[in-house]
Each structure stands twice: as structure tokens, then as C-alpha cells.
LOGU-850715 format. One record per atom (N, C-alpha, C): residue number from 1; residue in three letters; atom name; x, y, z. Coordinates in Angstrom, 3 decimals, always signed. Layout:
BEGIN
ATOM, n, res, atom, east, north, up
ATOM, NUM, Ala, CA, X, Y, Z
...
# end
This chain:
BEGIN
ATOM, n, res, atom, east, north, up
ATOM, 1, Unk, N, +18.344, +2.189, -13.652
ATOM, 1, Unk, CA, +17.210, +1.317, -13.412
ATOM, 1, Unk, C, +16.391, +1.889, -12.249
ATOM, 2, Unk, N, +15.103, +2.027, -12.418
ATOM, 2, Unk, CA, +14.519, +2.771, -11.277
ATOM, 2, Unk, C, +13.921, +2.070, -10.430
ATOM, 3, Unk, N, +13.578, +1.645, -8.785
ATOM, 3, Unk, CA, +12.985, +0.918, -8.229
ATOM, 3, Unk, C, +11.190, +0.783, -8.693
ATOM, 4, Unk, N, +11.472, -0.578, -8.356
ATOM, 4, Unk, CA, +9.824, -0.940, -8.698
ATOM, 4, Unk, C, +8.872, -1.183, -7.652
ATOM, 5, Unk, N, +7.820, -0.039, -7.556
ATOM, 5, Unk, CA, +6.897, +0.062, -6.762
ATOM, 5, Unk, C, +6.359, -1.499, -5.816
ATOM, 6, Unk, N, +6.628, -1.532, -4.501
ATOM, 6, Unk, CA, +6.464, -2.590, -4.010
ATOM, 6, Unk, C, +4.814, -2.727, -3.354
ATOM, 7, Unk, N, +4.739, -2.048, -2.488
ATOM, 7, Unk, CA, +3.777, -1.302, -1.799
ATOM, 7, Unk, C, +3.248, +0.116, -1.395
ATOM, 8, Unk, N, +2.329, -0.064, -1.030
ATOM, 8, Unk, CA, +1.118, +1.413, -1.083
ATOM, 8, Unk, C, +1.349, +1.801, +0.748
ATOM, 9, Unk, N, +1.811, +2.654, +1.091
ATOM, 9, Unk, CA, +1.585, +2.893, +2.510
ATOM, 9, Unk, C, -0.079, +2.972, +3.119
ATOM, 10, Unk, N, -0.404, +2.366, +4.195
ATOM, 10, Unk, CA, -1.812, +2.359, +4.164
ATOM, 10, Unk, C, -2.656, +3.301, +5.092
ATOM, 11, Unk, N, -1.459, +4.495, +5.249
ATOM, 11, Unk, CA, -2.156, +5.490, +6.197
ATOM, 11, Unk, C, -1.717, +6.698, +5.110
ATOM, 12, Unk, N, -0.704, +6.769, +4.439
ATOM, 12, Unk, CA, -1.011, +8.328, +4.065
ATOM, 12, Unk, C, -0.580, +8.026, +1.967
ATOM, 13, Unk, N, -0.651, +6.444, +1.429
ATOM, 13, Unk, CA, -1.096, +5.894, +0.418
ATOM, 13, Unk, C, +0.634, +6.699, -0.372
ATOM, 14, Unk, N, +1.651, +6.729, -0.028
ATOM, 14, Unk, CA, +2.571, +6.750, -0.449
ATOM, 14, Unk, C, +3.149, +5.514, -1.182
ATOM, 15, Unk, N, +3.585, +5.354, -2.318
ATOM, 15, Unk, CA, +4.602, +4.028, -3.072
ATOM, 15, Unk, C, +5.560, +3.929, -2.191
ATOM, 16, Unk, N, +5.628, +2.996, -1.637
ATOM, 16, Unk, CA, +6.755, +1.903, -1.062
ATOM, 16, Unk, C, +7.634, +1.324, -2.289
ATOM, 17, Unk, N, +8.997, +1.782, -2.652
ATOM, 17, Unk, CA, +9.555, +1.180, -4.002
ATOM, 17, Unk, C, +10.749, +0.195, -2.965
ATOM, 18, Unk, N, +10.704, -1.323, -4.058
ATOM, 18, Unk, CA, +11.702, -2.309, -3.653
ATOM, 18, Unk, C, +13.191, -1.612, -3.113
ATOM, 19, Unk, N, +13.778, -2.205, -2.059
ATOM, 19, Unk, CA, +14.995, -1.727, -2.288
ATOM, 19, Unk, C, +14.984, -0.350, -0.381
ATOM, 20, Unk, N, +13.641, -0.177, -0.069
ATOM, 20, Unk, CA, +13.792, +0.305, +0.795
ATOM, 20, Unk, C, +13.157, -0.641, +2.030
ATOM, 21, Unk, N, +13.333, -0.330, +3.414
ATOM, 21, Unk, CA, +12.488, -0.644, +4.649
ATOM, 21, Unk, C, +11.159, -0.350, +4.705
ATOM, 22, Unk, N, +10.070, -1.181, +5.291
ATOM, 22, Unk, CA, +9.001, -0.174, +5.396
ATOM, 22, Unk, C, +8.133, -1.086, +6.819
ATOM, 23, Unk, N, +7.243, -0.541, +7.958
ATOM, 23, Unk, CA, +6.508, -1.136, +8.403
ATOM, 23, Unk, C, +5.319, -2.275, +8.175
ATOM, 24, Unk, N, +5.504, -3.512, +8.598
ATOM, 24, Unk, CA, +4.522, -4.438, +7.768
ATOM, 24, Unk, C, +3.328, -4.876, +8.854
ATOM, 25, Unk, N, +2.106, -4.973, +8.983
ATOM, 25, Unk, CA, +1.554, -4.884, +9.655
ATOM, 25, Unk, C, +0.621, -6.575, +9.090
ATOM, 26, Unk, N, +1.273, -7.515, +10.008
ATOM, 26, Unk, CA, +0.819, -8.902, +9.537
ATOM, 26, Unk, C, -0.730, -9.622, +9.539
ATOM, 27, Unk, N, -1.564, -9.121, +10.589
ATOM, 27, Unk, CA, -2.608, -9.231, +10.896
ATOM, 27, Unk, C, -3.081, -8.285, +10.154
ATOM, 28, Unk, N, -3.161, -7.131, +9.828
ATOM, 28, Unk, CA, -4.111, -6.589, +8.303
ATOM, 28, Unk, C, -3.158, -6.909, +7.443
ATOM, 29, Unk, N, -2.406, -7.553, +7.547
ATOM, 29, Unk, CA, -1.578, -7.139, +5.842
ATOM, 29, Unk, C, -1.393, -5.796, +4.734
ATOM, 30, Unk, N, -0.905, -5.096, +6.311
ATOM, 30, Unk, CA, -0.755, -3.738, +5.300
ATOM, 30, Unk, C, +0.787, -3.224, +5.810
ATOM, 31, Unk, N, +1.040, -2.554, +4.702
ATOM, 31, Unk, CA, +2.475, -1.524, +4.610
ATOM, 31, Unk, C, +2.454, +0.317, +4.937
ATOM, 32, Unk, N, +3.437, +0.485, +6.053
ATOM, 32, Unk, CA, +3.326, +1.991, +6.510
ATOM, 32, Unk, C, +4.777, +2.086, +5.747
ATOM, 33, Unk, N, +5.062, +3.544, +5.818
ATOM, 33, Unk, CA, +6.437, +3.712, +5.796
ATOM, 33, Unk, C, +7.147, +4.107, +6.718
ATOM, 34, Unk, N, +6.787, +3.976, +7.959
ATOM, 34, Unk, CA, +7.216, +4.547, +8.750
ATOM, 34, Unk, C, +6.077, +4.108, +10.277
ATOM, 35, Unk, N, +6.904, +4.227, +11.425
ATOM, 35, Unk, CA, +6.202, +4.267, +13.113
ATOM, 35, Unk, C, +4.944, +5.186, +12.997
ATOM, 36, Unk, N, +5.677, +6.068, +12.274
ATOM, 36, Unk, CA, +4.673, +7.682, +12.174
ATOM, 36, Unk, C, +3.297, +7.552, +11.920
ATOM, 37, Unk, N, +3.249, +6.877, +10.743
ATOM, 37, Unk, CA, +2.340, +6.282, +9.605
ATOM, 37, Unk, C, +1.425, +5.381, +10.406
ATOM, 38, Unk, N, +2.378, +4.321, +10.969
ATOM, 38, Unk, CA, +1.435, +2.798, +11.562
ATOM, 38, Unk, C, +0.877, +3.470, +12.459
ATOM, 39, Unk, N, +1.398, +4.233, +13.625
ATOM, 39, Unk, CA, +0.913, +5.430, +15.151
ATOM, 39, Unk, C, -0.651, +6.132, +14.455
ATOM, 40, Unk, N, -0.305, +6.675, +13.177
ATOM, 40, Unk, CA, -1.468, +7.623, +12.931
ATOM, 40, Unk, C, -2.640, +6.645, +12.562
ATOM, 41, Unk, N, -2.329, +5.482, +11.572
ATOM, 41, Unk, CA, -3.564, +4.567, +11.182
ATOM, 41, Unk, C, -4.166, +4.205, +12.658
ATOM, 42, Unk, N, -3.214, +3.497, +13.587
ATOM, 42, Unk, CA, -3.655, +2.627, +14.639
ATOM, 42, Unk, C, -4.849, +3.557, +15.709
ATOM, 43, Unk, N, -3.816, +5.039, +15.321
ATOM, 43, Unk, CA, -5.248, +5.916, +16.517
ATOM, 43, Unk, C, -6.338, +5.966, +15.950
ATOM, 44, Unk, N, -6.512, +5.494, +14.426
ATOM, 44, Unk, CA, -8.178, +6.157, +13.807
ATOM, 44, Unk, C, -8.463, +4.618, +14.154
ATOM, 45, Unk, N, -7.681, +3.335, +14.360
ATOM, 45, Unk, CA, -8.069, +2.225, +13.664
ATOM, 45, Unk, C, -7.734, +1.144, +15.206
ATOM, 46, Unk, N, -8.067, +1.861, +16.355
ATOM, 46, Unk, CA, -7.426, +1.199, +17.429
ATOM, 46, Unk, C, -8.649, +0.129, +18.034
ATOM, 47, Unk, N, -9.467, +0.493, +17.814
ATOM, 47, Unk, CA, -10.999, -0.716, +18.268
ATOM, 47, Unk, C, -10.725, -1.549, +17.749
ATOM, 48, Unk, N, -10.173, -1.749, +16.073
ATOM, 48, Unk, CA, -10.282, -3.445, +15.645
ATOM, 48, Unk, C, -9.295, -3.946, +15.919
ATOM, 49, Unk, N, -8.055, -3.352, +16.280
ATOM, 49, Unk, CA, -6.613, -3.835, +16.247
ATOM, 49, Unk, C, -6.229, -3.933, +17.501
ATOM, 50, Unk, N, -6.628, -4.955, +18.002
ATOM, 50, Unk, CA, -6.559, -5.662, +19.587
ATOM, 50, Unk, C, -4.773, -6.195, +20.309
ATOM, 51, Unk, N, -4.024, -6.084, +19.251
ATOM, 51, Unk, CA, -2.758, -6.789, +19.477
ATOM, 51, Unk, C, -1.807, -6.183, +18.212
ATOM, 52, Unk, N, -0.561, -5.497, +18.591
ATOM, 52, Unk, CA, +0.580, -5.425, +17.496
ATOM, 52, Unk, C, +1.506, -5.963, +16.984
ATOM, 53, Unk, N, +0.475, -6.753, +15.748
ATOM, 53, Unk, CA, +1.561, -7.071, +14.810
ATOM, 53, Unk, C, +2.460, -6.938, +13.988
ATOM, 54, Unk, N, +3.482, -6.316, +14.267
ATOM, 54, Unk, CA, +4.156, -5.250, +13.090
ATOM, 54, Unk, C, +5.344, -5.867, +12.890
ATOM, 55, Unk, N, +6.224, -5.823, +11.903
ATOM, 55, Unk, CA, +7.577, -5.621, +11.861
ATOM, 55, Unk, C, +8.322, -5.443, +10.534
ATOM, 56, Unk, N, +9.668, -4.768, +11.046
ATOM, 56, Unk, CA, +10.480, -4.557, +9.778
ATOM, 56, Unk, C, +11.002, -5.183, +8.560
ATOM, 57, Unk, N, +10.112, -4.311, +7.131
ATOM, 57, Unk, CA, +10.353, -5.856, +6.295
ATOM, 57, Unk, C, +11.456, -4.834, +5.295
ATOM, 58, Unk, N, +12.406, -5.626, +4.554
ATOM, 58, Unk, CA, +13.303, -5.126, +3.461
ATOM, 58, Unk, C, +12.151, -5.856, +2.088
ATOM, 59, Unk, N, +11.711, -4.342, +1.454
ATOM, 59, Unk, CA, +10.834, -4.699, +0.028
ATOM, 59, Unk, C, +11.888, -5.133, -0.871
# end
């Protein structure tokens, strides 16, 4: 049975499949896969994002 695509990472647009961890970012409502990922969006994307909302979700 193969995992089913949960989410889209929203810095480098990788499938997030159920069944793994991934960064959830509550105030945009978006999914990284990783610190790496959320670090790289937040430096292009740091003017609108005034406060970090993040945390570890099981898809």
C-alpha cells in the first residue's frame, strides 16, 4: 500500500506523503518538510511573517 500524498512542501513544492513528520506553519497554513525548508521560505518571506508559528505535525 503506498502512502497517500498529504501535503505540498511550500518552499521547495516536494509531496509530503501521510505517515511521515513535516513542519506546519499555522498562520499561513502551509507545510515544509523540514527547519531547512521553513528557514529558506521565512528569509524570502520575513516582512509578512511578524511572529513564528510553526510546529510538528504527524500527516
Amino acid at each position: 500500500m503506498d502512502a497517500k500524498p498529504a501535503a505540498i512542501c511550500a518552499a521547495c513544492n516536494r509531496v509530503l506523503n501521510e505517515g511521515r513528520s513535516a513542519i506546519y506553519d499555522s498562520l499561513f497554513d502551509r507545510y515544509f518538510c523540514d527547519n531547512a525548508c521553513w528557514s529558506d521560505w521565512y528569509a524570502e518571506n520575513w516582512a509578512e511573517y511578524k511572529r513564528k508559528y510553526v510546529s510538528r505535525e504527524d500527516l
